[in-house]
Each structure stands twice: as C-alpha cells, then as structure tokens.
N, C-alpha and C positions, 0 to 999 in steps of 0.2 A: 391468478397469482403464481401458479404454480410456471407456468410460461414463463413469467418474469425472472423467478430464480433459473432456468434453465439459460434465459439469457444471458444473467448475471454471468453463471457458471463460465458458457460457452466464451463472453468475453474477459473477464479475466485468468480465465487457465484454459488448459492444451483440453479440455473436457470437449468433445465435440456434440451439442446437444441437439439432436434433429428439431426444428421447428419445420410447421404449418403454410406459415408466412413469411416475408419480410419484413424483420423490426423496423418500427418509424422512428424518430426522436423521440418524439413523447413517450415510449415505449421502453426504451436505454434510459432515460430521465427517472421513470418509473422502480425499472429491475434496480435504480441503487439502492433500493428498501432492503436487497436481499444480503446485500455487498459483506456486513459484516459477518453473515449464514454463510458465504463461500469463503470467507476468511478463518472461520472454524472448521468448516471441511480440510482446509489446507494444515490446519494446526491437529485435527486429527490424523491426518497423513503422515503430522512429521512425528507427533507424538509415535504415533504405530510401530514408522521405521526405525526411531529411536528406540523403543522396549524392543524388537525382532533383532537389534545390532549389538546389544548391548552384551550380548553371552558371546559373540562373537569377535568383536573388535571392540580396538583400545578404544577412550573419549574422544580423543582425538580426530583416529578417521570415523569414527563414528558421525562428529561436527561438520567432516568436511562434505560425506557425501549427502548429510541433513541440509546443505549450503545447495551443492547440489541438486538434490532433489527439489526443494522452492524452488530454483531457477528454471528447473526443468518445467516444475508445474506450472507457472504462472510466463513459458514461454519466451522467460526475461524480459519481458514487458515495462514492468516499472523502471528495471534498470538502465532499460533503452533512453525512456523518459527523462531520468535521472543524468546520462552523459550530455543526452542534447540540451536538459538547461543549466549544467556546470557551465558548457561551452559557453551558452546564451550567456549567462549573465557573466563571465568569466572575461570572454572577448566583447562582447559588445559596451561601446562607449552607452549610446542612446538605448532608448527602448524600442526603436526602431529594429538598430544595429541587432539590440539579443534577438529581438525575433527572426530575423532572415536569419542569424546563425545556427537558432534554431531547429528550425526548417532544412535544414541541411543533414543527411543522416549520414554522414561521414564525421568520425570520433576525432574531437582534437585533443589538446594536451589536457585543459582543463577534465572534461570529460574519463579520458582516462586514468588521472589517476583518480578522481573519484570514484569510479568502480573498483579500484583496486581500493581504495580505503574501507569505503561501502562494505566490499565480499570479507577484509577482513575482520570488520567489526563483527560484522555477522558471525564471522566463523568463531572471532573470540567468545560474543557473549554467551552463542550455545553450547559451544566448549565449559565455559563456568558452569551452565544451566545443565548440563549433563556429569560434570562431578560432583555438583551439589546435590543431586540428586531431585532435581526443578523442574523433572520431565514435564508437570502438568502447565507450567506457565507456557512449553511450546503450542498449547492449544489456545494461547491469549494473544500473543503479540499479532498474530497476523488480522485479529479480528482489532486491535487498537488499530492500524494502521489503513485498514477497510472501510472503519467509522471514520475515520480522519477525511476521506475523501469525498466521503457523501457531505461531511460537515463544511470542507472547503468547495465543494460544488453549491450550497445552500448560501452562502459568503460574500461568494466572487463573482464579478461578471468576465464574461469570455474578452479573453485580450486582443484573437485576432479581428481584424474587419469582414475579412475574408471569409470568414468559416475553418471551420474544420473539425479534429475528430470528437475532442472535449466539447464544442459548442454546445451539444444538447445538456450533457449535466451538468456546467454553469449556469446554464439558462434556464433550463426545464425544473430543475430537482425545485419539489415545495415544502414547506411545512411537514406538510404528511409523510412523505417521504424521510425528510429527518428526523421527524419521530419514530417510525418504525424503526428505522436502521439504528435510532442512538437507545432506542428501547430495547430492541437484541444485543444490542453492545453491552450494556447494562446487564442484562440477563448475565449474557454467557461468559462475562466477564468476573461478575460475583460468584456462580456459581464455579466455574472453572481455577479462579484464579483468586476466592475469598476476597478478602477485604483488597491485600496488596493489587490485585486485577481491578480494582475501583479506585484503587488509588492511581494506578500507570493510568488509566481512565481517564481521569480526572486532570493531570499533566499532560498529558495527548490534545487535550480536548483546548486546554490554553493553549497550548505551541499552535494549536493548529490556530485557534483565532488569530497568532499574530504571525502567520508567515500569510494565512488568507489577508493580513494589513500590510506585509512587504511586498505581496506578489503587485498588489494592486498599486502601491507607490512607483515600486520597479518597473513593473510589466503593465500596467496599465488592467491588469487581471490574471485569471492563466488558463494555458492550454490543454491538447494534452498531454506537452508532455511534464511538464507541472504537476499534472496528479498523478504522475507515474513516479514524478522527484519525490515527492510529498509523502507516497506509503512508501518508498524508499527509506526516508528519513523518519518516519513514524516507525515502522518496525526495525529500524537500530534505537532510537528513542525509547521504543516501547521497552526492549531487550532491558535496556541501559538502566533503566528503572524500577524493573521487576527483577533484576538482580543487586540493585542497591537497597531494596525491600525486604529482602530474606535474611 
C-alpha cells in the first residue's frame, strides 16, 4: 500500500519517490486510492506557507506566491492538461478533430487564455480564503479536486484507440479503488473543512458525474489530458464553494 502512495506522490507532484520496480498499469489504476492523501499533502503545504507568510507579506503576495507554489508542486501538470483540452474542444469541429489537437503540445489561443482565467481564479479565491481568515479550507480544495479524478476515471471509458497516458485509470480504477479514495475524501474533508468541506464534497462530486456525461458525448471519453482539465476545474469549483459557504 505504502508503494502505492509513493506512486501516487511521485506522479502527481515534483516529489521524486525511489521505487523497487517499474509500475505496471494495474499499479497506476491502484495508487488512485491514495490520490485524495497527496491532495492533503499539497493542502498542508499550502496551509504552512500561508501561516510562515502571513507576519510577513500583504494577502495579496502572500495568494500569489501560494498560486505559485501548487504550480510548482504539482509541476503544472493539470494545467498543461487543462490548455491541451481548452484547445481540443475549442478548435475541433469533430471528435476526431479535438483529439489530434489535443495531442499537439503547442498552446493555442483557446488554451491560453484559459490558464490565464484558471491562474486568476485561483489567485482571487485564496486571496478572499486568506483575508477571511479560511486558511484551513486551503487543506480541502486540493483533496475535492483529487477525488474528482479517481471518480471521473471510475465513469469513463478511455477515448483514445491508441492508448495513452490516462488509459490505465479510465480503464483500471474499480470499485475499491473509489471507495478508498471517496472514503478519505470524506474523511479529511469533514474533518478539515466541518460540515462546509462535505458540502463542496458533495457539489464536486455532481459536477463531476456530469462533465464524466459531457466528456463522453464530446470526447467519446477522456484522456489524460481531461483529468488534468478536470482537477483544474474541481479546485477553482471547489474554491468557489467553500468561499460561498463561509
């Protein structure tokens, strides 16, 4: 088990976790049990550096470099995710068309300005979450939007023919798997974030069934970079919610 979370770790953030072996699919399918646990890591991170800044610098740059640092941690990973399928769905007529634009990791208009939207949502809502004095919700959002993906890999089937990097946890992830992971959502979500963390929970947890019913009309399923758009869009969601809560 413990394996799996170092997996987890290794692949959604800059963590470099020595393994043994080389992971199989089944393996990647498995560690998303852990998904929402490296999502509270990252929210303990950002909690931290929010209380270490806060005697120091305004709200403000305090939000930007907390923007910053997820980015950092998580490699921008989702965000990458996140321009390639602005682009896809943006330029492509067919479902064809999104997906070969997809596939292409050169940013187009679409794509970019959705990261510039993305960064500043982000930047706004922990801006509010740091003068309202909401440090603790920064330890929620990231694990809503971690759950979000084990639950959209649980959903969907994989949309390319081909293969690729998502294939295994659209395919792989079981039952079990989304019980653990929606079980520690649960968890560290009540506890972390009372009641309102079970309610952003709860809203996450719909959006997410119905963008797992858009991908699949649009896309045919999704890939990866669909689960990168997806905790993209689940941690401004989540944000978005747990400051209309307070």
């Amino acid at each position: 088990m413990l394996s799996r979370l170092g997996l987890a770790l290794s692949f959604l953030t800059i963590i470099p976790v020595p393994r043994h072996r080389i992971a199989d699919a089944r393996e990647l399918a498995k560690s998303m049990a852990w998904f929402p646990v490296v999502g509270l890591f990252l929210g303990v991170l950002l909690a931290g550096t929010a209380l270490g800044l806060e005697r120091f610098l305004p709200a403000p740059a305090g939000a930007a470099l907390l923007v910053a640092v997820l980015t950092a941690a998580t490699r921008a990973l989702h965000l990458d995710g996140l321009a390639d399928t602005l682009d896809g769905l943006g330029g492509g007529r067919t479902r064809e068309d999104s997906l070969r634009i997809m596939k292409d990791h050169a940013v187009g208009a679409f794509g970019a300005a959705g990261l510039v939207v993305a960064l500043i949502l982000k930047y706004g809502f922990i801006l509010s979450l740091l003068e309202t004095g909401q440090v603790r919700f920064l330890l929620v959002f990231p694990v809503l939007s971690r759950a979000a993906m084990v639950l959209l890999a649980y959903l969907s089937p994989y949309a390319r023919q081909e293969g690729g990097l998502g294939e295994a946890m659209a395919t792989l992830t079981d039952g079990q798997t989304l019980c653990l992971a929606g079980g520690s959502a649960v968890l560290i979500a009540g506890l972390a974030g009372h009641w309102q963390g079970l309610a952003a929970l709860a809203v996450m947890t719909a959006a997410t069934w119905g963008l797992a019913w858009y991908f699949k009309q649009r896309l045919g399923g999704v890939t990866g970079d669909v689960f990168g758009a997806v905790n993209e869009m689940m941690e401004i969601g989540g944000l978005l919610v747990l400051l209309g809560l307070t």
